[in-house]
C-alpha positions, 0 to 999 in steps of 0.5 A: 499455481506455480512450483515454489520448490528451492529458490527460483533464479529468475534470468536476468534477475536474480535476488540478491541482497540489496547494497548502498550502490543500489541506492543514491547514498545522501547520507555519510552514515547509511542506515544498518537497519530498517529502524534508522532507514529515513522512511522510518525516521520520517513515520515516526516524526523524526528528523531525516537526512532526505526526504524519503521515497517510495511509489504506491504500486511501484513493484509492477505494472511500468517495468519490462522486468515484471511484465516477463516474469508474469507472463503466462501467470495470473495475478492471484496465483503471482501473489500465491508465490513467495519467490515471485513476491519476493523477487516482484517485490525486490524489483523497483527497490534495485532499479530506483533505488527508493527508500522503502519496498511495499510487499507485492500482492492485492487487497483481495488475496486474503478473500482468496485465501479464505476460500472466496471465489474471485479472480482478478480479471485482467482489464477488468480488476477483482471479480467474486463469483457469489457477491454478498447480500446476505447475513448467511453469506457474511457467515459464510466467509471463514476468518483469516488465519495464519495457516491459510498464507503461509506463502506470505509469511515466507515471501516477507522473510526472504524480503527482509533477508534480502531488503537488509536496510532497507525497510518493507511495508505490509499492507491490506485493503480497508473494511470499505474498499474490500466490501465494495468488491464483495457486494458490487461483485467488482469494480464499481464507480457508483458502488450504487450495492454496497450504500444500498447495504449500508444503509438498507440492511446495517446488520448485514453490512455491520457482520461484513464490516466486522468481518473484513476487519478481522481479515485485515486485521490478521493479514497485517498481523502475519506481515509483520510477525515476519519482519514487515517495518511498517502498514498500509490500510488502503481505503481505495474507493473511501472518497465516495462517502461523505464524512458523515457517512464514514464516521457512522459506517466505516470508520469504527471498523477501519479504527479496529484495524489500525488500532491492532496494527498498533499494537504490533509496534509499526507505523501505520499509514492510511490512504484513500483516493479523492478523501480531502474532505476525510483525511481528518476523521482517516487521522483519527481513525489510528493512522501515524501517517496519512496518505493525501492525494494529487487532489489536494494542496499538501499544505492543505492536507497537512494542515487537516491531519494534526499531529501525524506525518504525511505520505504523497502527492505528486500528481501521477500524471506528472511522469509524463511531463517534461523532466524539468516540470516534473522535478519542479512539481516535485520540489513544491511537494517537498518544501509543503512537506517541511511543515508535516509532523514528517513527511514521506514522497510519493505520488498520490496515487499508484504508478500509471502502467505506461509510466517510463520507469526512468522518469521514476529513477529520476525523481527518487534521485531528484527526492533523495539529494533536495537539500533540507538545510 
């Protein structure tokens, strides 16, 4: 794991406290906190002076900047430390300019630090060395505790340092989605294992549920303990059940997560990938804003959250496009989401690798300067 004595100064990029210059100014009177910053404003339902936007995997992947600082640095050990998130993290908030920054790390990192042997294979995603199929294996996965990512709590504090205004989300991968890995032992289309516990051993899956609550749960809790404005739940793989099946077996536990996540006094935001037909009971589960993918109209997925905020949904393959069809794409999304409690750009899923990051420079400004009146 790389040395993280003193803070590191990385050439060409240097962390520094973000200014109104490193973002397209729409307002007269800039934001001084993260509270007043429009991407809170918008989570919490309140009017804002433009429609906020961030990207879902925005820090990384696309930028010729993060693939050199990680070269010869493997992800889990990237994620391990806080100058590196720090400065991972700060990346596409000084190049686009977006209205929030989402912590630099992966779902499975809490695993790791509680002694789970996996690794994240590169081509490839999350790999566990021992999937999970038992009760004693469940026991054997200790719970999270503040001591186990004390990196965490110092990459998020020299975040907020540098961030000022601008707010930063914490996230954690939901109790489907990181059972998944843990029984399929890595990334599954199927998830043929994870069902066949679901429904064949419930007392099993139920003490891993429970257990991967807890650990999500708790990294949340230390995110925000250090200064995170804001949570996502990512319930990545949630669109292979049917809604029937996430109200008996998942959503009990996604709500226990959420419902802490509460109490913290954040917002919070729920996403899943192909989850049209669960965005209401994902609602429900305790979100404040539900994430909708490309798959689905947003006026069709305002209209099935109820009384909560939306978060997306430019199809991610629309980068690729032509600027004039992108940013036309881009302002239908807008004018659906006038009619959201509050609604928050972004693409409906994460940000391709070979995404020209000027064409995401160019849609923050397209987003931030669409006149509301």
């Amino acid at each position: 794991m790389p040395s993280s004595v003193g803070r590191i100064t990385f050439a060409g990029c240097v962390p520094r406290r973000l200014t109104c210059e490193d973002s397209v100014v729409t307002s007269v009177t800039a934001p001084v906190t993260p509270a007043d910053s429009a991407f809170l404003r918008a989570a919490r339902g309140e009017s804002v002076p433009h429609t906020p936007v961030w990207f879902m995997r925005q820090a990384g992947r696309s930028l010729p900047e993060y693939l050199k600082l990680r070269e010869g640095v493997g992800m889990l050990e990237s994620c391990m430390d806080a100058d590196l998130v720090t400065e991972i993290t700060l990346q596409p908030v000084r190049r686009y300019g977006v209205d929030a920054a989402i912590f630099f790390s992966d779902i499975v990192l809490p695993l790791k630090a509680v002694g789970v042997d996996l690794d994240i294979k590169p081509g490839v995603g999350p790999v566990v060395a021992s999937p999970v199929r038992t009760l004693a294996d469940v026991e054997a996965i200790p719970d999270l505790v503040p001591e186990h990512v004390p990196y965490i709590t110092a990459a998020v504090r020299q975040l907020v340092g540098e961030l000022g205004p601008t707010p930063l989300i914490g996230f954690a991968g939901a109790p489907f989605t990181v059972a998944s890995y843990l029984v399929e032992g890595g990334p599954s289309k199927e998830h043929a294992k994870t069902k066949a516990m679901m429904f064949g051993a419930p007392e099993v899956w139920d003490a891993l549920m429970r257990k991967i609550a807890q650990i999500s749960s708790a990294y949340l809790r230390v995110q925000v303990a250090a200064g995170a404005s804001a949570v996502q739940l990512f319930d990545s793989w949630a669109g292979a059940l049917t809604p029937g099946d996430y109200v008996s077996h998942v959503m009990p536990h996604s709500q226990r997560v959420l419902a802490e996540a509460g109490e913290l006094g954040v917002p919070r935001i729920h996403f899943g990938v192909g989850t049209s037909s669960l965005l209401t009971l994902m609602g429900e589960a305790g979100a404040d804003v539900v994430g909708v993918d490309w798959r689905t109209p947003l006026a069709d997925g305002i209209s099935r959250v109820g009384d909560r905020g939306v978060q997306g949904n430019l199809d991610p393959t629309l980068v690729f496009a032509p600027t004039e069809v992108m940013l036309d794409r881009a302002a239908e999304v807008i004018e659906a989401g006038r009619a959201a409690k509050g609604h928050i750009f972004n693409l409906g899923h994460g940000v391709i690798p070979s995404t020209n990051p000027d064409q995401l420079k160019k849609l923050t400004e397209f987003v931030q300067s669409y006149p509301l009146d």
